[in-house]
N, C-alpha and C positions, 0 to 999 in steps of 0.2 A: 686374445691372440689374433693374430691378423694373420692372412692366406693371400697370396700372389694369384691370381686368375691368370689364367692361359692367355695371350695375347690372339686375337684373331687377323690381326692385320702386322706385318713387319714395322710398322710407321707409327703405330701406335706404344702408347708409354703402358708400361705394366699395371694394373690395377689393384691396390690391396683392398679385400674385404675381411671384416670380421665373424667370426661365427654366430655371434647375435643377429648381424644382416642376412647370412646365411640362411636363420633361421628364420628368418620375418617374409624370406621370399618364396618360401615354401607353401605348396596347395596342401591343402588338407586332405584332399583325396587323391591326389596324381603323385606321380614317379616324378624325380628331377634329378636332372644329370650337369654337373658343375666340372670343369674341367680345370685343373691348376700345373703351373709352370713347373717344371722339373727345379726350378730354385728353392724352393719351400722343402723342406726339413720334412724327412716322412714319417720321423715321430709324432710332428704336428699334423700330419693329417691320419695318424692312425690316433689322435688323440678328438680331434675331429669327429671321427667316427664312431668314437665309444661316446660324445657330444650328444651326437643325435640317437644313439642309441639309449641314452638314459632318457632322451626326450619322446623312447617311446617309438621310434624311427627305426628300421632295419636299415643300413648303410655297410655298403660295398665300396672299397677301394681298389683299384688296378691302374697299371700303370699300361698307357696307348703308344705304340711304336709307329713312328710314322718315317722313319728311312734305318739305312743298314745299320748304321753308326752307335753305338753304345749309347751315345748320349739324345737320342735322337729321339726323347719321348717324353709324356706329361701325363699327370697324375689324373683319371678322372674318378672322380666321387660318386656314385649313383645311390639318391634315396630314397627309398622305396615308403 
């Protein structure tokens, strides 16, 4: 399953990652926080989250608001 990452720049092209990369970039001992575009499907990343949880990972998902507008927000993933 491939996941859309948050763009950080307006200019820049959207990035897909998959949850194997996900998981390859992860510390073994630290917290990591992934952030994903409001275009990805929130089944998938609530499927995501039960990913890293069967890997043994606690994983939080919320979605970050960042102006008035309904649509005005992105997914972030924190892994603990």
């Amino acid at each position: 399953m491939e996941l859309i990452l948050a763009k950080t720049n307006i200019e820049e092209k959207a990035q897909k990652i998959t949850l194997e990369d996900l998981a390859q970039k992860l510390d073994s001992n630290h917290n990591q926080i992934f952030y994903f575009d409001r275009a990805n499907n929130h089944k998938d990343l609530l499927k995501a989250t039960s990913f890293f949880q069967s890997k043994g990972r606690n994983a939080y998902l919320s979605e970050v608001k960042f102006g008035l507008d309904e649509k005005d927000y992105i997914y972030e993933l924190h892994i603990v």
